[in-house]
C-alpha positions in Angstrom: -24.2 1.6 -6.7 -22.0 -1.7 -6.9 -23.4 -5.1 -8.5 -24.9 -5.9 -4.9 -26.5 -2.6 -4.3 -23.3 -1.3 -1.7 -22.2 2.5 -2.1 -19.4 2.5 -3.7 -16.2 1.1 -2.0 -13.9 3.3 -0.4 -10.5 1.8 0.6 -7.6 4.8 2.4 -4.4 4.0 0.9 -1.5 5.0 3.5 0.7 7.4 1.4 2.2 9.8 4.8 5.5 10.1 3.3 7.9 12.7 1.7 10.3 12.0 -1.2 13.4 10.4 -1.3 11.8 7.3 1.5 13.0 4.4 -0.6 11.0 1.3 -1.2 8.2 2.0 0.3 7.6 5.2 -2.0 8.0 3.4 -4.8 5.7 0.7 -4.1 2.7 3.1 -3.7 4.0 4.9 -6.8 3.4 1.2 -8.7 0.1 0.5 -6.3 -0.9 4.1 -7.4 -0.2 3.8 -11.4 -1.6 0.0 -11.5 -5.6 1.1 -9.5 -5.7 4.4 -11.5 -6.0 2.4 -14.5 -8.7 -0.1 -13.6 -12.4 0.2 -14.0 -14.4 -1.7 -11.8 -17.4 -1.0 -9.6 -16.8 2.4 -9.0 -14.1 2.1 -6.3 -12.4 4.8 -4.8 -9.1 4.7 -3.8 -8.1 7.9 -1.2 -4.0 8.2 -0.7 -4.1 9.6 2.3 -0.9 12.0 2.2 0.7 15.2 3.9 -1.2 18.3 2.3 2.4 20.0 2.0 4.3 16.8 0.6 2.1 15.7 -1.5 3.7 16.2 -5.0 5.6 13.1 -5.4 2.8 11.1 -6.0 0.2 13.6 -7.3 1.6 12.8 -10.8 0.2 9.1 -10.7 -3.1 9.3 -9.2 -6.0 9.2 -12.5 -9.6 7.4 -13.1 -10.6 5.8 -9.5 -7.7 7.1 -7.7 -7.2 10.7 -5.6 -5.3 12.5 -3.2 -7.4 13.2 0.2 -5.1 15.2 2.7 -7.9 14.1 6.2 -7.2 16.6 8.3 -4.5 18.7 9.8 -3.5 16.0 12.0 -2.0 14.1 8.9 0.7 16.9 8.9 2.8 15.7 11.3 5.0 13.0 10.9 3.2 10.6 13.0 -0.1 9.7 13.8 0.3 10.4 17.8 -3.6 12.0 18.2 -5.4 12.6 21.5 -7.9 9.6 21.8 -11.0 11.8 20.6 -12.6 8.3 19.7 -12.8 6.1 22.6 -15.3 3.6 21.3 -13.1 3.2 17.7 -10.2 2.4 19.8 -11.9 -0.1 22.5 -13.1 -1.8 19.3 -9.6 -1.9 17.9 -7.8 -3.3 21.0 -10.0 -5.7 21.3 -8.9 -7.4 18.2 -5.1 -7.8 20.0 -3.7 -10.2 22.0 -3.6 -9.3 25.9 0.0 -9.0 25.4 -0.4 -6.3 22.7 -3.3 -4.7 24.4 -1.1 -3.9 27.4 1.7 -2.3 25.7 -1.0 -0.3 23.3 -0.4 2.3 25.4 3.1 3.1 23.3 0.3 2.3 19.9 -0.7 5.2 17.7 -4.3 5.5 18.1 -6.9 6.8 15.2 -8.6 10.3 15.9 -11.9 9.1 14.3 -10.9 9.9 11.0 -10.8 7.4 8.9 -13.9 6.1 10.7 -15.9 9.0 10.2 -14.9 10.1 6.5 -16.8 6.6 5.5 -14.0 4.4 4.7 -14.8 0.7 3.9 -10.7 -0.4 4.1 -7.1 1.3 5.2 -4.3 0.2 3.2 -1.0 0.7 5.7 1.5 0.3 2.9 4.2 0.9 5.9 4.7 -0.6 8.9 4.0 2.5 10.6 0.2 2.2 11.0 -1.9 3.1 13.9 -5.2 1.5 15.9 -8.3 1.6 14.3 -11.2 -0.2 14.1 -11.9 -0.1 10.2 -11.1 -3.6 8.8 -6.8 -3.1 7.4 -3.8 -4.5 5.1 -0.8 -3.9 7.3 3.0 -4.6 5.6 6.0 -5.7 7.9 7.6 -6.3 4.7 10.1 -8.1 6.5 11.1 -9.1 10.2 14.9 -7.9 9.6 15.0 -6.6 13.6 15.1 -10.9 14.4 17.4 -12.1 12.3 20.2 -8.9 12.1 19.1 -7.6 16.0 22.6 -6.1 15.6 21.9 -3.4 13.7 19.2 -2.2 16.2 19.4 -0.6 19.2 17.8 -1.8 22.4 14.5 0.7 22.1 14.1 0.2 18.3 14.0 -3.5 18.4 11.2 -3.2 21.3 9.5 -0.7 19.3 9.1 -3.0 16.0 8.2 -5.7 17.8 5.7 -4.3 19.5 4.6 -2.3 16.6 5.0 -4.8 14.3 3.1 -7.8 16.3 0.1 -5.6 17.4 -0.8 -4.3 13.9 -0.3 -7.8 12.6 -2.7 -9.2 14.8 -5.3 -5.7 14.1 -4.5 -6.6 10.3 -7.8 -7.9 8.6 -4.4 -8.9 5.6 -0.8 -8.9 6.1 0.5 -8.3 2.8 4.4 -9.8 1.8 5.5 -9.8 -1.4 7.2 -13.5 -1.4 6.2 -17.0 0.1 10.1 -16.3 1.7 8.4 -13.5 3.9 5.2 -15.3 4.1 6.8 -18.8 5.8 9.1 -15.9 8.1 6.5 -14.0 9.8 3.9 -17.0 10.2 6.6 -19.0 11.7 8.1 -15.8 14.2 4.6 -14.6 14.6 2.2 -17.8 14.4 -0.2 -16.0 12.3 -2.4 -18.1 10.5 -1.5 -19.2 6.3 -4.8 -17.4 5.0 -4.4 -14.2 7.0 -0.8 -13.8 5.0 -1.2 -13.2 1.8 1.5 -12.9 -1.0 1.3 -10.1 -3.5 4.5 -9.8 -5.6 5.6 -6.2 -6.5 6.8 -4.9 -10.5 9.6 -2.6 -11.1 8.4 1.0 -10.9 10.8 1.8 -13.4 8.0 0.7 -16.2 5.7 3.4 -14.7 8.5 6.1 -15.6 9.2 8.0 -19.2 11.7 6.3 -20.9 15.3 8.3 -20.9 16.6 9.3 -24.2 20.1 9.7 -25.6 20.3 13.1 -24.6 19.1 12.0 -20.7 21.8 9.7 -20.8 24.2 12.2 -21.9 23.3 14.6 -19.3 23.0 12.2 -16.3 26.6 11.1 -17.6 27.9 15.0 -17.3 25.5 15.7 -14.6 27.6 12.8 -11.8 30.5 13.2 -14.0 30.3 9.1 -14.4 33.1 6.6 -15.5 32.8 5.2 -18.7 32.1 1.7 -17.1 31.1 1.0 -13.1 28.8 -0.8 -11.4 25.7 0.3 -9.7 24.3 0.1 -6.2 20.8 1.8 -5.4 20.3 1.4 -1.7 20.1 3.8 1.1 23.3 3.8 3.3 21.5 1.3 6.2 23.9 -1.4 8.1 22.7 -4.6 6.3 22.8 -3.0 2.6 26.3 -4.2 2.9 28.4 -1.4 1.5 31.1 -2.2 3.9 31.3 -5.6 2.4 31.1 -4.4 -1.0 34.0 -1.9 -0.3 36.1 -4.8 0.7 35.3 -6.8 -2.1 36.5 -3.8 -4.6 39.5 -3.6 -2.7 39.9 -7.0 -2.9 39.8 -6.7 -6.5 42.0 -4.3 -7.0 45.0 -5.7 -4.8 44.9 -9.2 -5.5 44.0 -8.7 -9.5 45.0 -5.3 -10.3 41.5 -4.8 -11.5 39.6 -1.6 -10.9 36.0 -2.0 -10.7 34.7 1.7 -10.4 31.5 1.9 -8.2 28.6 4.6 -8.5 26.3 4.1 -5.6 22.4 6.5 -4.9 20.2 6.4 -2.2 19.5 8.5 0.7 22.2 8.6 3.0 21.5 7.5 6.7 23.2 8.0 10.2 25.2 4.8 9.0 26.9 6.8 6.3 30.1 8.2 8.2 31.2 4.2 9.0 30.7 3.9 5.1 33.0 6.8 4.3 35.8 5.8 6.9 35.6 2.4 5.3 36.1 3.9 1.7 39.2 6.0 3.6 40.5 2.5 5.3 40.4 1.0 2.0 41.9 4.0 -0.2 38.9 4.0 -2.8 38.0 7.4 -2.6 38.8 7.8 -6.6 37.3 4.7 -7.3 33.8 5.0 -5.8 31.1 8.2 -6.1 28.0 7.9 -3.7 25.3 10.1 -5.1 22.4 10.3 -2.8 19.1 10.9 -4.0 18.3 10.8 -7.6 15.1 11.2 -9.4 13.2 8.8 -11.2 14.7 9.6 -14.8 17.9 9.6 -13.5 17.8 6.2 -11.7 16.9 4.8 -15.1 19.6 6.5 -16.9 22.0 4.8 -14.0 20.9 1.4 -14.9 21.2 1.4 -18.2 24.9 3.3 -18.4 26.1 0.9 -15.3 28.4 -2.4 -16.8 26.0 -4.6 -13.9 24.4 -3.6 -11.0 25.6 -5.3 -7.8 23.1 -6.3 -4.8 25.3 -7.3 -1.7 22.3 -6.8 1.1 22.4 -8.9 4.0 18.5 -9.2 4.3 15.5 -8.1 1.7 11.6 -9.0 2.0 11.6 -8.3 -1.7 14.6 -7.0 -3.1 12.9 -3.8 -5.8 16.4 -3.2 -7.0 16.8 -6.7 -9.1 13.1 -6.3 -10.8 13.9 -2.7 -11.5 17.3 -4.1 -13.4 15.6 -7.1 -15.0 13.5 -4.8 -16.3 16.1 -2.7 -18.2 17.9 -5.7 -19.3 20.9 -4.6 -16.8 22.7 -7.9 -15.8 23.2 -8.4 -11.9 25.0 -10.1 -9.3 23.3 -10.4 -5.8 23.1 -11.7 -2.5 21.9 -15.8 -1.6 20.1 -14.9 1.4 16.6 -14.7 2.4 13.7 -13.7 -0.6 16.4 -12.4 -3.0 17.0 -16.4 -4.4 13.9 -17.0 -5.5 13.5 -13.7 -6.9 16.5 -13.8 -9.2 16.3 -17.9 -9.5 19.0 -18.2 -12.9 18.7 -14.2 -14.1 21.7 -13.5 -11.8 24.8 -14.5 -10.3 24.4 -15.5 -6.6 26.9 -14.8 -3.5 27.5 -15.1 0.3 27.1 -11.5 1.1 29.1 -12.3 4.4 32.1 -13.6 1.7 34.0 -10.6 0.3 35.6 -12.8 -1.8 32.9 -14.6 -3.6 31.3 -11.7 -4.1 34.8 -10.3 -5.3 34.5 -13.5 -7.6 30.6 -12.4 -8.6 31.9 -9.2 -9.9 34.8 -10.0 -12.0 32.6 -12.3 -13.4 30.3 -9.8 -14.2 32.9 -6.9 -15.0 35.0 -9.4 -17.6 32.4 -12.0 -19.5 30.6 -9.5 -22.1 28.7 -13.0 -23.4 27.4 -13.2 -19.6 26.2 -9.9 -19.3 24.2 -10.1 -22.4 22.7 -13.8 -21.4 22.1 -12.9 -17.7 20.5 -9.5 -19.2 18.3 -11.7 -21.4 17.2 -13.9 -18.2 16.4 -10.7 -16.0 13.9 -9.8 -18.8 12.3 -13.1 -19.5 12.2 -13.5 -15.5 10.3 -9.8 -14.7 8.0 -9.9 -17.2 5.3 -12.2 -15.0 5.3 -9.0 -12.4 3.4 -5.8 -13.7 1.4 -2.7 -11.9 -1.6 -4.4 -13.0 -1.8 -8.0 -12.2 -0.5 -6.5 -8.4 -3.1 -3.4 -8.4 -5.6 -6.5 -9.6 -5.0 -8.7 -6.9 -5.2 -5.9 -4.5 -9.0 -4.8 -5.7 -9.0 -8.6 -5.0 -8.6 -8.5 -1.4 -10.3 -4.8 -1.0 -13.4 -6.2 -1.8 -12.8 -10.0 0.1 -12.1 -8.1 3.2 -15.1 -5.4 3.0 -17.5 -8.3 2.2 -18.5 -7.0 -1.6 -19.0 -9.2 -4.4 -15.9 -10.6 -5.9 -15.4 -11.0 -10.3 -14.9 -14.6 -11.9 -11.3 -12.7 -12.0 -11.1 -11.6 -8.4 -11.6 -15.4 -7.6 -9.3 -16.0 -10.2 -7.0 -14.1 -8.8 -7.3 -15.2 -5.1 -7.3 -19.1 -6.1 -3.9 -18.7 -8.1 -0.7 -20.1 -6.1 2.0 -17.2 -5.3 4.4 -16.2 -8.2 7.3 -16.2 -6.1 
């Protein structure tokens, strides 16, 4: 039993995805380490994940924290159920606008479920969720589709919006990890200030062994690296920037005979091919190696063999790669739009990511100054070090228990009371 005589609570953390899925994965890698060391009140904390894709984050779930596979239905890549549940569902459209209830229709709808296994709380850690009636967190992370509708097509800009505004207003929580995103979605979707709340996200990298000489070594062999490059981990999508990155190398390279070697991983999307004919256009097929996935160990290994890493994306909600390089002491260079600002504040040189020749400008910085490496390097340390697993696993228990109505620690209040970190 709890302090005020409630079962224990049970709070369904959204975990439905394979490897390799970016961001996302990582953050309920972090979410995953940080609650499986807590003690507490006896929580428990179900990831909810494909019984035949579960092994990525298997390794990470101790102490209150456990894999729980549901049924068969959780299988398949979407949540797309025959409406066994009518009453759960008529409860959870009743919580959305008329607007959203009349395009529900398009909605995924819960089966029962989650409803019937006894859960208090469902954590959607993507914005993929689905209808339900048990009180939710739900994460946009970020309304990109409004301010880039370019990279869109017509049916998946109506499909986030609809998606996105519905399980916003069903959302007990929308969770952002800056006041950036916060001030964004109130303002696009007048949600209310207390029903955003900000919970800033740490570099999973400190949740991973550390590599040793001999992983370095091999990772060097392994890609066959240049003795010095930069670094770029990002999936290949439109608003990464790679094109303008490309042009900024080649910029480089023509007007100051300096070559700038680039070593980019990430998952490789259908924007890919108009990457690779702009590395053809631009004749820096020697000078630039795209790796795709890597695994854990080897992203650190990246990191700390790059020169910099350079973050040219057009639009972030957070922006994991600059923590994950504070972290290691890698110096960086990165976009001035959006959250990534007040991320980075002095640990890194800013650019206009639309402004291949500033960020030309951001890189010979970088590639030439060894004094500015070592100083911005210092910064990005001093800078991470307020974001951990456990103050952000903390503040979550926070909200779990605010939302399900139990009794909340001098710390919980604490926690809740405390103005965002970024």
């Amino acid at each position: 039993m709890t302090l005020n005589g409630h079962r224990p609570l049970r709070v369904c953390i959204d975990a439905r995805l394979t490897a390799g899925m970016g961001g996302v994965q990582q953050f309920i890698i972090g979410l995953a380490s940080g609650l499986s060391k807590l003690s507490g009140h006896g929580e428990q904390y179900l990831f909810l994940a494909y019984e035949d894709r579960d092994e990525w984050i298997k390794p990470y779930l101790q102490g209150p924290c456990r894999v729980w596979h549901g049924t068969a239905a959780t299988r398949q890549p979407r949540w797309a159920m025959p409406l066994r549940n009518v009453q759960v569902v008529r409860k959870a459209l009743r919580k959305l606008s008329p607007l959203a209830r009349g395009l529900s229709e398009s909605l995924p709808h819960s089966d029962g479920m989650v409803e019937q296994a006894g859960i208090d709380l469902m954590h959607f850690t993507t914005p993929a969720a689905f209808l339900t009636a048990t009180p939710n967190i739900y994460h946009p992370w970020d309304l990109q589709h409004l301010h880039l509708p370019q990279f869109f097509s017509p049916k998946e800009f109506q499909d986030r919006e609809v998606s996105y505004r519905a399980f916003c207003e069903q959302a007990s929580m929308v969770s952002v990890a800056t006041s950036w995103t916060k001030r964004d979605i109130m303002r696009h979707y007048g949600l209310r200030q207390e029903k955003v709340q900000v919970v800033p996200i740490a570099p999973v990298v400190t949740e991973y062994s550390v590599p040793s000489e001999d992983d370095l070594a091999a990772v060097r062999r392994k890609f066959s690296l240049p003795a010095d490059f930069i670094f770029y981990p990002a999936q290949t999508w439109a608003h990464k920037n790679h094109i303008g990155l490309l042009e900024a190398l080649s910029i480089l390279r023509d007007r100051d005979k300096l070559i700038v070697p680039l070593v980019s991983s990430g998952r490789a999307t259908q924007f890919f091919p108009e990457i690779e004919k702009q590395v053809l256009r631009l004749g820096l097929a020697e000078q630039v190696r795209f790796l795709g996935f890597v695994s854990p160990l080897e992203l650190q290994c990246l990191y700390k063999l790059c020169r910099s890493m350079v973050f040219p994306s057009k639009f972030e909600g957070w922006g994991l790669p600059l923590t994950e390089a504070f972290s290691l002491g890698t110096p960086v260079a990165c976009s001035n739009v959006t959250s990534l600002p007040g991320l980075a504040d002095d640990a890194a040189l800013l650019f206009d990511p639309d402004d291949p020749e500033e960020m030309a400008g951001a890189i010979k910085r970088l590639w030439t100054d060894a004094q500015l490496r070592t100083s911005l390097g210092e910064r990005g340390q001093v800078r991470v070090a307020r974001f951990t697993w456990e103050r952000t696993a903390r503040m979550f228990r926070a909200h779990y228990r605010r939302i399900a109505g139990r009794a909340l620690t001098n710390e919980d209040h604490e926690l809740l009371a405390a103005p965002p970190l970024i």
